[in-house]
C-alpha positions as a LaTeX table, in Angstrom:
\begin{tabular}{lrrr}
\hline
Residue & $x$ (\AA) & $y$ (\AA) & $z$ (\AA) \\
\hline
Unk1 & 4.89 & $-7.57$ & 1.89 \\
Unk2 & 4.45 & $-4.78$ & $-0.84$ \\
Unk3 & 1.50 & $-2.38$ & 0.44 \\
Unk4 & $-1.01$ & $-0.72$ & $-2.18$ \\
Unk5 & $-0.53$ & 3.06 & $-2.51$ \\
Unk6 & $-3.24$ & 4.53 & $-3.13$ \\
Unk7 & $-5.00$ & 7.32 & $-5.68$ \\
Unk8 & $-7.05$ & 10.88 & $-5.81$ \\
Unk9 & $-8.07$ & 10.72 & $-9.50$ \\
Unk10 & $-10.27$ & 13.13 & $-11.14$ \\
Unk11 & $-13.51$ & 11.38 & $-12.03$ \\
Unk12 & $-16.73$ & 12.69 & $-13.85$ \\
Unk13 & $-16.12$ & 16.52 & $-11.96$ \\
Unk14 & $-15.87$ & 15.24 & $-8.59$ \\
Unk15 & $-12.72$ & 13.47 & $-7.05$ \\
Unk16 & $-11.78$ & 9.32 & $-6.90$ \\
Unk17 & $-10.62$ & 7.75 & $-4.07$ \\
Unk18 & $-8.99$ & 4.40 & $-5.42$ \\
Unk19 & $-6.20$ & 1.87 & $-4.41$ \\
Unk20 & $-3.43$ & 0.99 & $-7.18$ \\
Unk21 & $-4.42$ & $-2.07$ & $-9.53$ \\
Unk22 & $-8.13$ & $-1.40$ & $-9.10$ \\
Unk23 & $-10.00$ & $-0.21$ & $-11.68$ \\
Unk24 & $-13.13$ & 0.83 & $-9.46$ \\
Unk25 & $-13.19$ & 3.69 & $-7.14$ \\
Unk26 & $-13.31$ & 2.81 & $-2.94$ \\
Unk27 & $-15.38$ & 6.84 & $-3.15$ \\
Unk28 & $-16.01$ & 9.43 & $-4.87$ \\
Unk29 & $-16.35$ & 12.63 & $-3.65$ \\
Unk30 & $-17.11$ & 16.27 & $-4.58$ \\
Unk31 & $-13.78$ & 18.16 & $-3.78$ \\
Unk32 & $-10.10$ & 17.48 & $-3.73$ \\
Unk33 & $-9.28$ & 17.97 & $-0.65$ \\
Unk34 & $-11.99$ & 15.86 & 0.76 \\
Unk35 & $-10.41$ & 12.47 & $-1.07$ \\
Unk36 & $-7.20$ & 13.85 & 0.00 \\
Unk37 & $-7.88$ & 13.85 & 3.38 \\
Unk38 & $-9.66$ & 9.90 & 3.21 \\
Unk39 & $-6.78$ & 8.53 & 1.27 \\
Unk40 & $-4.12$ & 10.30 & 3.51 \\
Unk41 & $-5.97$ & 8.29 & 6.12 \\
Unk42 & $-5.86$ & 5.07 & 4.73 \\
Unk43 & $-1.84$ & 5.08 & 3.21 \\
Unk44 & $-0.98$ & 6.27 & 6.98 \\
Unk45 & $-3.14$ & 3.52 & 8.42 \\
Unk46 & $-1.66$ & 0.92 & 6.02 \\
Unk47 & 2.20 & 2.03 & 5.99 \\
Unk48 & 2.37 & 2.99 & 1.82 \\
Unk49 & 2.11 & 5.78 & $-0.11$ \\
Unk50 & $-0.28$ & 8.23 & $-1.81$ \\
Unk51 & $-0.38$ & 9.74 & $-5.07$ \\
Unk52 & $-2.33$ & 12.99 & $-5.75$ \\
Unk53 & $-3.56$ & 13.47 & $-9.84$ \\
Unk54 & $-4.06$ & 17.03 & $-10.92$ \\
Unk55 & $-7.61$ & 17.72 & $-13.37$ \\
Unk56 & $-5.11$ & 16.43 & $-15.87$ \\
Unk57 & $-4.61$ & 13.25 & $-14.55$ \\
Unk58 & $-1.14$ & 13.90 & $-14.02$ \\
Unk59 & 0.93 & 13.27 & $-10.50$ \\
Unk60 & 1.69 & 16.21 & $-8.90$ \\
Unk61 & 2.39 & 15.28 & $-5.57$ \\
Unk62 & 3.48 & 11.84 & $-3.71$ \\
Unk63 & 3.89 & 11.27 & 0.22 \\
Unk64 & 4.88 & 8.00 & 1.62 \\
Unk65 & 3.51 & 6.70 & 5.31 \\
Unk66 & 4.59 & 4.00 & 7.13 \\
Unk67 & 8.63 & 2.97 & 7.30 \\
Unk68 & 11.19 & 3.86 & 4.75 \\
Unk69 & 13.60 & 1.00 & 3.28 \\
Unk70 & 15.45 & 3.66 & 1.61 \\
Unk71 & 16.05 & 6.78 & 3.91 \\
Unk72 & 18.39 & 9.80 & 2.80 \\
Unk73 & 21.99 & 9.67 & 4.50 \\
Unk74 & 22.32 & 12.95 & 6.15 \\
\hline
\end{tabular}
């Protein structure tokens, strides 16, 4: 079963907390870090991954939770 990753977003000056495929935002928040650390929460509770959007709306970091199908060799 595929897990949702979820989303920090930029969102009208504060910061979006949202899982992939929805269009509506599970909270917003005033700073960064704060829907870091709530989204960090929920992608470690639910095995998948998180995706953190600069003010750009660009990726510009990713962390996966939870068991790896792929792991490196090594």
């Amino acid at each position: 079963m595929a897990h949702k990753s979820f989303h920090v977003t930029p969102k009208d000056g504060k910061w979006a907390v949202r899982s992939s495929g929805s269009s509506r935002a599970a909270r917003v928040v005033n700073t960064q870090k704060e829907a870091i650390d709530i989204a960090r929460e929920k992608a470690k509770r639910d095995g998948s991954e998180l995706y953190v959007h600069g003010r750009n709306g660009r990726i510009r970091e990713r962390s996966t939770y939870g068991k790896d199908p792929y792991p490196p060799k090594g």
